[in-house]
C-alpha positions as CSV (number, residue, x, y, z in Angstrom):
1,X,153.1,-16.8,18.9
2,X,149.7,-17.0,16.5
3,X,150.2,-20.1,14.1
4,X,148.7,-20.2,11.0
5,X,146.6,-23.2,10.6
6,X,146.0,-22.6,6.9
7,X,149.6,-23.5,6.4
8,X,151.6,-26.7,6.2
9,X,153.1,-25.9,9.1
10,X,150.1,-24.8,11.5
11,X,148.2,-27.8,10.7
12,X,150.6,-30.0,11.0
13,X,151.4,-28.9,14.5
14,X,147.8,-29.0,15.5
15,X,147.1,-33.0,13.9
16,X,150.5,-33.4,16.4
17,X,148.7,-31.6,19.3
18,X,145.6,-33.9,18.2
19,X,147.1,-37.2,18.4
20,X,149.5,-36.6,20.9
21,X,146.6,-35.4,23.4
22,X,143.3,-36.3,22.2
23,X,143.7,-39.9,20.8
24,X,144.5,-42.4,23.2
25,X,144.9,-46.5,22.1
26,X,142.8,-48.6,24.7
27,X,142.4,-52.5,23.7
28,X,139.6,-53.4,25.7
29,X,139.8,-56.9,24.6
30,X,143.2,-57.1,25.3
31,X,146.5,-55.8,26.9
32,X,148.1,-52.1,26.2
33,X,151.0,-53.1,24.9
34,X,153.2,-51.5,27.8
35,X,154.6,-54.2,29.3
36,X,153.4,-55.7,33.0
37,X,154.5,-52.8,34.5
38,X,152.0,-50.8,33.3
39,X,148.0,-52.2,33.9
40,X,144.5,-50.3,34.7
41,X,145.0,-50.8,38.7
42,X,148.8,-49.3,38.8
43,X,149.4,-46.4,41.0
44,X,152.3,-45.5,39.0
45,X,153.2,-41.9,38.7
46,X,153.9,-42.2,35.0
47,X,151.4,-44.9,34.6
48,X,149.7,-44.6,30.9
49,X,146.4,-45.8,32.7
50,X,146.4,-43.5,35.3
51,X,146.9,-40.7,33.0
52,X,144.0,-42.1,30.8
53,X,141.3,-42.6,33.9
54,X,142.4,-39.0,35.1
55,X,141.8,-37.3,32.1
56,X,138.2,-39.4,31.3
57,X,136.8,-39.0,35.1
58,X,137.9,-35.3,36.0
59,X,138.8,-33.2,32.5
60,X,137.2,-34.9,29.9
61,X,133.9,-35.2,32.0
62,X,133.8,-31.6,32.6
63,X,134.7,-30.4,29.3
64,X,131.9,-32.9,27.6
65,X,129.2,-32.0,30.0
66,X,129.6,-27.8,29.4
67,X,130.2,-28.3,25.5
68,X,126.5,-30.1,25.1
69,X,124.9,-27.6,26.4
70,X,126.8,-24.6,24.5
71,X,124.5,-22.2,23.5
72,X,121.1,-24.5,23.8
73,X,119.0,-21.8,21.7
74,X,121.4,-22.6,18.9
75,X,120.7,-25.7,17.0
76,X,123.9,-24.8,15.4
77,X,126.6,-26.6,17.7
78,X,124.0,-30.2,17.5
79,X,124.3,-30.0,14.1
80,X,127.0,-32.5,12.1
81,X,130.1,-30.7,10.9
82,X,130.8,-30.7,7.8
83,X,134.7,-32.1,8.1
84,X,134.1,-34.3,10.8
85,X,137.8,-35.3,12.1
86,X,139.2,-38.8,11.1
87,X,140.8,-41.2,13.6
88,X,143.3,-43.7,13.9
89,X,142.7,-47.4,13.7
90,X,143.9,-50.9,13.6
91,X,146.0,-51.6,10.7
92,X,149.5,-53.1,10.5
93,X,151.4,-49.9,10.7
94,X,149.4,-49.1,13.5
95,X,151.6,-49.3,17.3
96,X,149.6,-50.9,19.9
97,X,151.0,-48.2,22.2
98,X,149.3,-44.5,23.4
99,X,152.7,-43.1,23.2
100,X,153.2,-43.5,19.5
101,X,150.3,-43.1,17.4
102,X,150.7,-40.0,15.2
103,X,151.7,-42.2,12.0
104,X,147.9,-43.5,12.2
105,X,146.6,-40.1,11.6
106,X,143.9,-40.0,8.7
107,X,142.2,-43.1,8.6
108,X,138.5,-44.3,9.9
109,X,137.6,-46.1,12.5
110,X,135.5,-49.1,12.5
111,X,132.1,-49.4,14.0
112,X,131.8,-50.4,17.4
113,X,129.7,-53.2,18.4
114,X,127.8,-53.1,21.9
115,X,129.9,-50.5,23.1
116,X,133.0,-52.5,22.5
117,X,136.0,-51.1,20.8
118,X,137.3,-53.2,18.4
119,X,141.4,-54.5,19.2
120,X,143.9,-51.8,18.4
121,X,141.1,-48.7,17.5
122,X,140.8,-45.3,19.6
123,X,138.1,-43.7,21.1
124,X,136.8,-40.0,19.9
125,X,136.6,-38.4,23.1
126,X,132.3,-38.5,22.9
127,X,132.9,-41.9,22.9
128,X,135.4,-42.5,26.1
129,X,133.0,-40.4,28.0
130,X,129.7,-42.4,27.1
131,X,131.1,-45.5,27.8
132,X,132.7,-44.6,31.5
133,X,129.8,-42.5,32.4
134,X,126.7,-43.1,29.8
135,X,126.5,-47.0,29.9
136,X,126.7,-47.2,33.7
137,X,123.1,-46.9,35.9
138,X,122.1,-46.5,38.8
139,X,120.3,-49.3,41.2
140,X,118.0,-48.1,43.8
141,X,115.9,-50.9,46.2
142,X,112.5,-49.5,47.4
143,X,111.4,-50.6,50.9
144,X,108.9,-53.1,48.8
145,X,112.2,-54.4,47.2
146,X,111.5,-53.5,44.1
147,X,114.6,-52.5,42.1
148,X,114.4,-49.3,39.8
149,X,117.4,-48.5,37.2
150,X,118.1,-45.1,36.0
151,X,121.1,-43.7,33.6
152,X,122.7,-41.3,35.2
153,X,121.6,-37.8,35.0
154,X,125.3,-35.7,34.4
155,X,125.7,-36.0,30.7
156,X,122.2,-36.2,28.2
157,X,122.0,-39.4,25.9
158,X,120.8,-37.8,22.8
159,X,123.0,-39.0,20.1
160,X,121.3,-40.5,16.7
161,X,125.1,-39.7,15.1
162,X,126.6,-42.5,13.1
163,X,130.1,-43.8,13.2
164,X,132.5,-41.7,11.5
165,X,130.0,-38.7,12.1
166,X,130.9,-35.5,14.7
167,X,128.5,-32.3,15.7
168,X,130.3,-28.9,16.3
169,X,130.2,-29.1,19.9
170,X,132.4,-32.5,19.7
171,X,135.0,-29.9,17.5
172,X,135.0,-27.6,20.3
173,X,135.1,-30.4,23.2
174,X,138.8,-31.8,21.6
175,X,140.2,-28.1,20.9
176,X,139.2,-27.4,24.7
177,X,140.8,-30.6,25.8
178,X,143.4,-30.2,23.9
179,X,144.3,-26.9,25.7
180,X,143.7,-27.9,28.6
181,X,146.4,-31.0,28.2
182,X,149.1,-28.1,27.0
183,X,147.9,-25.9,29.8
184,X,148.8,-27.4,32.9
185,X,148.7,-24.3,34.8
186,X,145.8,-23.3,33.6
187,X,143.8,-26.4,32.4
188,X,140.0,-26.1,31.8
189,X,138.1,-23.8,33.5
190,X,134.1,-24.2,33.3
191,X,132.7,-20.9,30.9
192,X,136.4,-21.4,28.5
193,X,133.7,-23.1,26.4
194,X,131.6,-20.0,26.4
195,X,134.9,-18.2,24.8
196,X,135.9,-20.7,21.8
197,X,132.0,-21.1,21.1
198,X,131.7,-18.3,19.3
199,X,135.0,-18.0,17.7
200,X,134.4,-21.6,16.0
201,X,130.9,-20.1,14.6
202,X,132.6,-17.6,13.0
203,X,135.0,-20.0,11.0
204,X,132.7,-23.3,10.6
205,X,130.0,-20.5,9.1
206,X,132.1,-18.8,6.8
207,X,131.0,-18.5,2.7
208,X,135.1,-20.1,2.4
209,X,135.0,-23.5,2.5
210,X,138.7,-23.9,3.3
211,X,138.2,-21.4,6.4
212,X,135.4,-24.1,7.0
213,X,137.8,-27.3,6.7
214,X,140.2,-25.5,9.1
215,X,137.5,-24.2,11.2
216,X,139.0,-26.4,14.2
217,X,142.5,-25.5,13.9
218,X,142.4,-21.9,13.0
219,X,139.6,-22.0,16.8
220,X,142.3,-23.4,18.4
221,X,145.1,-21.1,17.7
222,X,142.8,-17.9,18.0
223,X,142.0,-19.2,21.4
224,X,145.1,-19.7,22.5
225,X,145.6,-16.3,21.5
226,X,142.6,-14.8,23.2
227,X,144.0,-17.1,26.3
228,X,147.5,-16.0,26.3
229,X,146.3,-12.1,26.6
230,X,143.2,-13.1,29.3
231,X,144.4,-16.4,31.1
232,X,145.0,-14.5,34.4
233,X,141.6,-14.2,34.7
234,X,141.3,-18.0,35.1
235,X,144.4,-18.6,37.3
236,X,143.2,-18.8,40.8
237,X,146.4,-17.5,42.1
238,X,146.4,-14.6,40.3
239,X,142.9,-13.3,41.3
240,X,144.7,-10.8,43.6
241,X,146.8,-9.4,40.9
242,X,146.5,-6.2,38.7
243,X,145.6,-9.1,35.9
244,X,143.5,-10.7,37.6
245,X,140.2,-10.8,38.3
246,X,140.2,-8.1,41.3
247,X,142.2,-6.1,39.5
248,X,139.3,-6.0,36.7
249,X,136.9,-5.1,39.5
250,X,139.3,-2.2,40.8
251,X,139.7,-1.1,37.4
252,X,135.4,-0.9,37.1
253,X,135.1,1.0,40.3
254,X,137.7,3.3,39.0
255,X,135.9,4.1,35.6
256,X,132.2,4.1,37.3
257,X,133.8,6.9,39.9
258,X,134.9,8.7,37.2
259,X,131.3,8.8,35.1
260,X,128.9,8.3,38.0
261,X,130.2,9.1,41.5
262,X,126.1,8.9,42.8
263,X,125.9,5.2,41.4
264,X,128.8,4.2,42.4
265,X,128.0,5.2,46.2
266,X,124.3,3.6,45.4
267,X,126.0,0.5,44.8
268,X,128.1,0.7,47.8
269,X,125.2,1.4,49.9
270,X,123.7,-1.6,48.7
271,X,126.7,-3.5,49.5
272,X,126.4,-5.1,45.6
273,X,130.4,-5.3,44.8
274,X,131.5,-6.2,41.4
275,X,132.1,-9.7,41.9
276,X,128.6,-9.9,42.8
277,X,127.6,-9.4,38.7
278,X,130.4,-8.1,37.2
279,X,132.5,-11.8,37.3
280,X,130.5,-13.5,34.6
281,X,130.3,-10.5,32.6
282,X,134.4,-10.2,32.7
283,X,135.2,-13.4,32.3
284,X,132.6,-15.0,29.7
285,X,133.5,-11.5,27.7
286,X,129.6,-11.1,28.4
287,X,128.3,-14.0,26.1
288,X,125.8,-15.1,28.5
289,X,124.2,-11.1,28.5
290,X,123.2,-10.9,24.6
291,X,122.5,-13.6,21.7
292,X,125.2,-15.1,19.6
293,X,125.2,-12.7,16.6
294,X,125.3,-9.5,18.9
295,X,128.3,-11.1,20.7
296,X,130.2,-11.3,17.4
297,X,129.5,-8.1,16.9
298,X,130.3,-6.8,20.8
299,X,133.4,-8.8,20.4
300,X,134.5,-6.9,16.8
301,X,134.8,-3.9,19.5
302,X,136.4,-5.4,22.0
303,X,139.4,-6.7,19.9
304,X,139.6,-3.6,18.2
305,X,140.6,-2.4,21.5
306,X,144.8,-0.9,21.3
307,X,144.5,-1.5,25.4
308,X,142.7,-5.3,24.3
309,X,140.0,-5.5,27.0
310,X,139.6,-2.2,28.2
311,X,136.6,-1.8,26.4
312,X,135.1,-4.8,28.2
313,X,135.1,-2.3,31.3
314,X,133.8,0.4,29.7
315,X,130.7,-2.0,28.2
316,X,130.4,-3.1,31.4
317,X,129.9,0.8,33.0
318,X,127.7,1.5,30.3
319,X,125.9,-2.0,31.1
320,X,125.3,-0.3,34.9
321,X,124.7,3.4,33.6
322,X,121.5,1.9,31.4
323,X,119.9,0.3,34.9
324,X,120.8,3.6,36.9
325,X,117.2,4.7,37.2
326,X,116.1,1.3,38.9
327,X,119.6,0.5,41.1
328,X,118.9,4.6,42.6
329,X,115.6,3.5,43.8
330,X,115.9,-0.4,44.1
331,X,117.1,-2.4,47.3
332,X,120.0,-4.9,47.1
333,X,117.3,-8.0,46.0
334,X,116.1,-5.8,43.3
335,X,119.4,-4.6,42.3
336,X,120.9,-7.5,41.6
337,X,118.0,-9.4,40.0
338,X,118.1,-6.2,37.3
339,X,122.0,-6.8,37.0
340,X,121.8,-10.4,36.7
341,X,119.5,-10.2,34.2
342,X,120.6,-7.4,31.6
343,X,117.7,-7.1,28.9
344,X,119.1,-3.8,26.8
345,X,119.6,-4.3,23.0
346,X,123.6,-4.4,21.9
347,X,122.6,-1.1,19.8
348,X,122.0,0.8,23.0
349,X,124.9,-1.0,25.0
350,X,127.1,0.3,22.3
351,X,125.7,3.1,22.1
352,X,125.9,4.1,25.4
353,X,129.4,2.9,26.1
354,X,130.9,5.4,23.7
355,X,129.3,8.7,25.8
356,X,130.8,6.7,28.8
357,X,134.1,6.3,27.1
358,X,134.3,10.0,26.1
359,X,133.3,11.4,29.3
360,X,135.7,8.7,30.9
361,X,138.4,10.3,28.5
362,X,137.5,13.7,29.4
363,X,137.9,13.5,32.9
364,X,140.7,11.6,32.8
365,X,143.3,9.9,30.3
366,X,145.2,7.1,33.3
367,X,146.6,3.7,31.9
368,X,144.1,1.6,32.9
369,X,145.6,-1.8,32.0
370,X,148.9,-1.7,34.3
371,X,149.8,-0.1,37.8
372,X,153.1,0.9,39.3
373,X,153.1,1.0,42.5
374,X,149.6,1.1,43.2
375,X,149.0,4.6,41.4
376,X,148.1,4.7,37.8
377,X,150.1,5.3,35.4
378,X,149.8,8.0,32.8
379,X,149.7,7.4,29.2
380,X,146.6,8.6,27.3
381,X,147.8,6.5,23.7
382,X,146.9,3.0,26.2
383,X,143.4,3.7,26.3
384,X,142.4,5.1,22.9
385,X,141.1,2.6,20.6
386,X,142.5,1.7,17.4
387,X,139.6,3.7,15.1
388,X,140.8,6.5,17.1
389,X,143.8,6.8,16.8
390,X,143.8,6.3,13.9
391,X,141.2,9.2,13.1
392,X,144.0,11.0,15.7
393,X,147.2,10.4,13.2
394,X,145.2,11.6,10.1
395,X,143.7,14.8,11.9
396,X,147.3,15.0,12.7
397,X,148.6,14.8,9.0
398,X,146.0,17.5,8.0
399,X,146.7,19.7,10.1
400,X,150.7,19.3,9.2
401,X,150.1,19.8,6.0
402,X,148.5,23.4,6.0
């Protein structure tokens, strides 16, 4: 269900999901507050500390390191929000205890001194991650004995941010975590951060400065949309299934067959199969194939979609149909270095994707997005796009009327 974030309720809801998840209490001059039963070494299956050093050394890692470099030719995303997100912090009110600390929401942090986080404050998640993996280094002995130290090399140390401060990409790293902490099943999966990039843009850009201050929350819920409709995609058990991502392939082979029966047996003669290209251009909703503005605009099609995602097949034929002339003559290194790296302008993509839907449509009108039994299913109102049918209904009402 799509939550509102611009109401009372959807944003209250999402400063739950953010203190519940995101905001953990560490005293690291001091004890937790849990009891003895509860410590940094415990092996405990409901152990807060094990929860905490699970989600900073495999999750949190991950999501930090993929959300500093989102979109590098952007300056955009390294550039300080403009509502940067306040956290809890010591005050009398405030429990010394991870469980309970949604009554601390909305006040600031103090500055941390050398590192150190000040008794009964909480770590922004750029901050848990720098001081687990950032402050350590690495010790190397030379056969000289001469010792050389080095900071690791996983996440960049390029921060001139001061306390209180956040860039975009830090907006995006808590929604991601965020899902990923309410997603069990799913959790994070690397190139989720190519998805929400460009949904955030569109709301921490806008001329409305309340559809900026809400930018994070109304990113969330629009991803957890775009997620509930696409997630199969990222569930390794369900790569097999009609959703998943070999059914997205089948589903390519079927509408390239239909268009282009001689490339399609190029391509098989090649041995280049769809998950040799075709996987990052499915499941990244092709953000890494054009520039940020064109995939706005690319994705404005997509959701416009009636079959939602259907489309994303049919750019993806018309991405193959534009490199015909060099995959007819090319051999399979060739092939896939062209296909790998698509350089055709989104006005021509487009373009040619609507002659590949129409003779698609011609040929054939199947229901592309579910199977029974193995054999399509035939329903020609699945696959026609909302401007169409809609241009279909008022043909419809003209022609009624005389």
């Amino acid at each position: 269900m799509f939550v509102d974030a611009n109401s009372v309720f959807g944003l209250s809801v999402f400063l739950d999901y953010s203190a519940n998840m995101c905001v953990v209490c560490v005293e690291m001059n001091g004890d937790m507050g849990l009891g003895e039963e509860d410590h940094p070494l415990s092996c405990a299956s409901n152990s807060e500390w094990q929860q905490y050093f699970t989600d900073n050394s495999e999750l949190l890692q991950q999501i930090d390191k993929d959300c500093r470099r989102l979109f590098p030719d952007y300056a955009f995303f390294q550039k300080p929000t403009e509502f940067p997100a306040t956290v809890p912090t010591t005050d009398e009110s405030c429990p010394t205890s991870p469980v309970e600390e949604s009554s601390c929401l909305g006040k600031v942090a103090p500055k941390c001194s050398g590192g150190v986080v000040p008794k009964g404050s909480y770590l922004t998640l750029r901050k848990r991650v720098e001081l687990s993996v950032l402050e350590a280094i690495n010790v190397s002995h030379d056969r000289y004995g001469i010792v050389t130290k080095s900071s690791p090399e996983q996440v960049a140390k390029s921060y001139t941010l001061g306390d209180g401060d956040e860039t975009h990409w830090e907006v995006i790293e808590r929604v991601l975590f965020i899902y990923a902490k309410l997603n069990k099943t799913t959790g994070y999966v690397q190139g989720m951060n190519e998805l929400i990039g460009p949904i955030y843009h569109v709301f921490a850009t806008s001329p409305n400065k309340g559809s900026r201050e809400f930018a994070e929350a109304d990113s969330f819920f629009c991803f957890v949309s775009l997620m509930a409709e696409n997630r199969d995609i990222y569930t390794k058990t369900m790569d097999n299934s009609v959703d998943g991502i070999q059914g997205k392939f089948q589903q390519l082979n079927h509408v390239l067959k239909t268009v282009d029966w001689d490339l399609f047996l190029s391509l098989q003669k090649q041995r280049i199969h769809p998950q040799f290209y075709a996987f990052r251009w499915l499941s990244l909703l092709f953000t890494q194939e054009f520039h940020l503005p064109d995939i706005e605009r690319l994705w404005d099609t997509l959701f416009a979609d009636a079959d939602r995602f259907f489309y994303s097949i049919i750019v993806a034929v018309a991405m193959l149909t534009l490199e015909r002339p060099t995959i007819l003559q090319a051999n399979f290194n060739d092939s896939m270095y062209t296909l790998q790296h698509y350089n055709h302008t989104l006005d021509l993509t487009l373009q040619q994707a609507s002659l590949v839907y129409d003779k698609y449509m011609t040929v054939t009108k199947p229901k592309v997005s579910s199977f029974n039994g193995g054999s399509l299913e035939k329903d020609s109102s699945a696959t026609v796009p909302w401007i169409n049918r809609k241009l279909q209904s008022v043909k419809g009402s003209l022609s009624s009327s005389h």
